[in-house]
C-alpha positions in Angstrom: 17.5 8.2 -10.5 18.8 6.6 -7.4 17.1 3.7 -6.0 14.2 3.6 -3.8 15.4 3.2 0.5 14.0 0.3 1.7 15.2 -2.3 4.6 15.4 -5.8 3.6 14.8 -9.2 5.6 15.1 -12.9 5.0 15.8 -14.9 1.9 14.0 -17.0 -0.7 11.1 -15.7 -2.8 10.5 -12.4 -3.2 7.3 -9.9 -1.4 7.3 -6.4 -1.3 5.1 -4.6 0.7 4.6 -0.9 -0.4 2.9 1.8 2.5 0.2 4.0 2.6 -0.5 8.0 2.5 0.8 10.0 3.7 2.8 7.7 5.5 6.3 5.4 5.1 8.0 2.4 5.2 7.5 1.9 8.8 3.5 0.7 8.3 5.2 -2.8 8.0 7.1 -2.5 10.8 5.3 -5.7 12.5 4.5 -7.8 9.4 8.3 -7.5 7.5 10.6 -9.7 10.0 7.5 -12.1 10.9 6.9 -13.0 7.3 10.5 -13.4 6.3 10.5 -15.9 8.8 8.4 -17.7 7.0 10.7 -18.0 4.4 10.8 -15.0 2.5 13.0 -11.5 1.1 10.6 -9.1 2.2 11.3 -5.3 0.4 9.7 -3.0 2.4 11.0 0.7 0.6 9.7 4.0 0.8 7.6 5.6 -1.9 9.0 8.3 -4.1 9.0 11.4 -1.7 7.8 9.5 1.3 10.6 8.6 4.1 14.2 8.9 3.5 13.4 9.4 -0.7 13.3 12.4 -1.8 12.0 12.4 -5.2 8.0 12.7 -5.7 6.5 11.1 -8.6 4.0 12.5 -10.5 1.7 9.7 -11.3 1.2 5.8 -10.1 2.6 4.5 -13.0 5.9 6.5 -12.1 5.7 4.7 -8.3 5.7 1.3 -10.2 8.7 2.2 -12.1 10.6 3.4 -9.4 9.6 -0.4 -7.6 10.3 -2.1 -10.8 14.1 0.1 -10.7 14.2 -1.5 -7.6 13.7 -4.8 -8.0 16.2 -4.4 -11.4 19.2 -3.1 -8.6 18.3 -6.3 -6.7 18.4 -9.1 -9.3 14.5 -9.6 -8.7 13.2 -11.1 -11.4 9.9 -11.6 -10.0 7.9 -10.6 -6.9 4.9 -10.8 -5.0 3.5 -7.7 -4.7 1.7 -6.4 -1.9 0.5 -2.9 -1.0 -2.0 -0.9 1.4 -4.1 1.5 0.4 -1.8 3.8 -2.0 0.6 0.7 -1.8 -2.5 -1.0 -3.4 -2.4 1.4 -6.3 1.1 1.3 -6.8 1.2 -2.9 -6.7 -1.9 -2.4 -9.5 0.0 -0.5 -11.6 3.1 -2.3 -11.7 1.0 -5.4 -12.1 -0.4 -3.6 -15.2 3.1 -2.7 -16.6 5.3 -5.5 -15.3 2.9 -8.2 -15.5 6.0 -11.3 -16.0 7.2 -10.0 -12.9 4.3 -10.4 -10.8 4.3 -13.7 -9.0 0.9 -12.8 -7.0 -0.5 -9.4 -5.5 -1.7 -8.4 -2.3 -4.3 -5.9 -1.8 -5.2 -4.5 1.6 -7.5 -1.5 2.3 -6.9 0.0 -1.0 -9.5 -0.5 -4.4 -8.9 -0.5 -8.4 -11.5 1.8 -9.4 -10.7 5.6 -10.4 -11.7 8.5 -7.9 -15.2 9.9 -8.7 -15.3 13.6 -8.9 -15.7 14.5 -4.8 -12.8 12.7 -4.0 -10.5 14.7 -6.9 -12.1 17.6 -5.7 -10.7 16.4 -2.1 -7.5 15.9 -2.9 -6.9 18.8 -4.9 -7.8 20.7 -1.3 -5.5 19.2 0.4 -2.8 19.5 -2.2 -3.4 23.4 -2.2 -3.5 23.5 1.6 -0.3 21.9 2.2 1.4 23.9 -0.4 -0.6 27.2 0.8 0.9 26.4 4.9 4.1 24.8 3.8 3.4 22.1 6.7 1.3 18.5 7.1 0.4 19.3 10.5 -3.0 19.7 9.7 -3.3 17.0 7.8 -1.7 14.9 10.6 -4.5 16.1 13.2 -7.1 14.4 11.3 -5.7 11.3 9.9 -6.2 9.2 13.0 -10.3 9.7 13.1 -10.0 9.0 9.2 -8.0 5.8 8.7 -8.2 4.0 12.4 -11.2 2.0 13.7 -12.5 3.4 16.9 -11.4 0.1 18.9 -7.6 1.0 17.5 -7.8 4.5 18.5 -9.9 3.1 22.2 -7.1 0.1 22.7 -3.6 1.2 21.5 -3.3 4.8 21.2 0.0 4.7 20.9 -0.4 3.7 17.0 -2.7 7.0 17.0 0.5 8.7 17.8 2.8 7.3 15.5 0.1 8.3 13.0 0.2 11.7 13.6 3.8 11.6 14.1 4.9 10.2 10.6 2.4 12.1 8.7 4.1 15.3 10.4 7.3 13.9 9.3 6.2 13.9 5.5 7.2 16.7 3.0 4.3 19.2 1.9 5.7 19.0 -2.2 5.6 14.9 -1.9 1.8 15.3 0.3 0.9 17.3 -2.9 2.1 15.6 -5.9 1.1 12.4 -4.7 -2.6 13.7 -4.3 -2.6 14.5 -7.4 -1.1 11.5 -8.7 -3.7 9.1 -7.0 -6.5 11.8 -8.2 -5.6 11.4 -11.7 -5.1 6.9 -11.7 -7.0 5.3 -13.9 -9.2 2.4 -13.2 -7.2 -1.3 -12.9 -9.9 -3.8 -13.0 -8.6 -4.4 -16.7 -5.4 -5.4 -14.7 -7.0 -7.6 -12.9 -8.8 -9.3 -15.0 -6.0 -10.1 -17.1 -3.3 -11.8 -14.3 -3.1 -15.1 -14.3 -1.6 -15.2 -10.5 -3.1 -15.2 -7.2 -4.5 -12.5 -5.4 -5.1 -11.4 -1.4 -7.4 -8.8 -1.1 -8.0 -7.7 2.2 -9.7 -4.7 4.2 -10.4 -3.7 7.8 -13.9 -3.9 8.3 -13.8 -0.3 9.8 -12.6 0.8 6.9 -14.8 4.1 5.9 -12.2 4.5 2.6 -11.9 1.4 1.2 -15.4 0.0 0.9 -16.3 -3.8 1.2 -18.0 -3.1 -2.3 -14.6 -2.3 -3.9 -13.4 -5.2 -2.0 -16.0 -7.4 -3.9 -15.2 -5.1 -7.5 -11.5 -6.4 -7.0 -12.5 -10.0 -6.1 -14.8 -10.3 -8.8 -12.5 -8.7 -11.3 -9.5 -10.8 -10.2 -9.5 -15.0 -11.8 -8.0 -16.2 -8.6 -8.5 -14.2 -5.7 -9.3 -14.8 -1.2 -11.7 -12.3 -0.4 -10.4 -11.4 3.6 -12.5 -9.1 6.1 -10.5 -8.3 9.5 -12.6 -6.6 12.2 -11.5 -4.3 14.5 -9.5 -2.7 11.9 -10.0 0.4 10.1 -8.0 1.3 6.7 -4.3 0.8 8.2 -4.4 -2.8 8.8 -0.8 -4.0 8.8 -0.9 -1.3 11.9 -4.0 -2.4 13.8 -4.2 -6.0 12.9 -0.3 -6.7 12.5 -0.1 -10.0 13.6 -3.5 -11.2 11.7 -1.7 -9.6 8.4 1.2 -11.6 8.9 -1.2 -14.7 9.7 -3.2 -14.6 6.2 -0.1 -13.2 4.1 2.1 -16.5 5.5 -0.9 -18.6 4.8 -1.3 -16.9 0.9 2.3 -17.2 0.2 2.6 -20.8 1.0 0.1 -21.2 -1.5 1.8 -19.3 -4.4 5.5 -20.3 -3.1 5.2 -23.9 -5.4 3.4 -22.9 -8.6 4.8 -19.6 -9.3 7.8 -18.6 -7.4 
């Protein structure tokens, strides 16, 4: 198994910030070098499949391992792990398996619960379409109605763009699998509950995917936990609201810099 792509920036402590679907590495693109600055080595790699990988995983907990290889290549003993959306399942699951090497998590636009039965249904559409056409194109025309807030889409079309553009660039058999995998997650709030580090949870208050009552589930579930609402955002916040992510991530990691890392 080779070991996740990823860029790397800054020294110190430890974050890694995993992406959303169906998207790549470059989601961070304007919170990586800011928060490094801060003081931190910020791993930003691509998901198995997604990006320059080109190995799908078949479940969550197989993402986590591949980020836990990671860390392993990299001498990491322990991290902060953030992640948005599928990035949020992803830093759940490792937090579940790895637990000693979680130093804090970060949870924007993303939830712990499982997918109810409309939403497996859901994905396993979309898993069969893209297989069926062999392409993500259409998948890519309707992702900017369904994860951007309308003053995003209004105000900087060009992220609209850059939407549609790196969900093209994504391959139908990784689209698929990864459906599938995040259809068939279990529920984390057991997770949660049993961390003893601090947690960010954050969402765009457009969000129509990540509600603000799975916001509150994560909250409640997690000992030690900032509840963070953003507006004018919808569910890609590290795009829309880049330089308020970096703002409340720096102001979180000052905070678990002394008692854990």
């Amino acid at each position: 198994m080779t070991v996740l792509p990823h860029d790397a920036h800054g020294v110190g402590p430890t974050l890694v910030l995993l992406h959303a679907f169906p998207l790549d590495r470059s989601l961070w693109d304007g919170v990586a070098s800011p928060v490094a600055a801060a003081g931190w080595q910020v791993l930003v790699p691509d998901l198995p499949g997604f990006g320059a990988d080109d190995e799908p995983a078949a479940s969550i907990d197989a993402m986590a391992d591949r980020v836990a290889e990671l860390l392993q290549r990299r001498s990491v003993h322990s991290a902060v792990i953030g992640g948005c959306s599928l990035g949020g399942y992803v830093a759940l699951a490792f937090a579940e398996h790895y637990p000693e090497q979680t130093a804090g998590l970060i949870l924007v636009d993303t939830k712990a619960s499982a997918d109810d039965d409309a939403a497996r249904a859901n994905r396993a559409r979309i898993a069969e379409q893209v297989e069926r056409s062999g392409s993500t194109a259409a998948l890519a025309a309707t992702q900017a109605d369904a994860l951007l807030a309308p003053v995003t889409r209004a105000r900087h079309p060009e992220v609209a763009v850059w939407l549609h553009d790196t969900v093209l660039a994504q391959r139908p058999a990784t689209v698929a699998a990864t459906q599938r995998a995040m259809a068939a997650r279990p529920a984390r709030f057991d997770a949660l509950r049993a961390l003893r580090v601090p947690v960010l949870c954050m969402r765009g208050a457009d969000d129509r995917i990540a509600s603000a009552a799975d916001q509150a589930a994560m909250v409640a579930a997690a000992g030690d936990a900032l509840d963070v609402t953003l507006p004018d955002a919808g569910h890609l916040l590290p795009v829309e609201q880049p330089q308020a992510v970096v703002d409340q991530v720096v102001a979180f990691l000052a905070q678990v810099r002394g008692p854990v890392c």
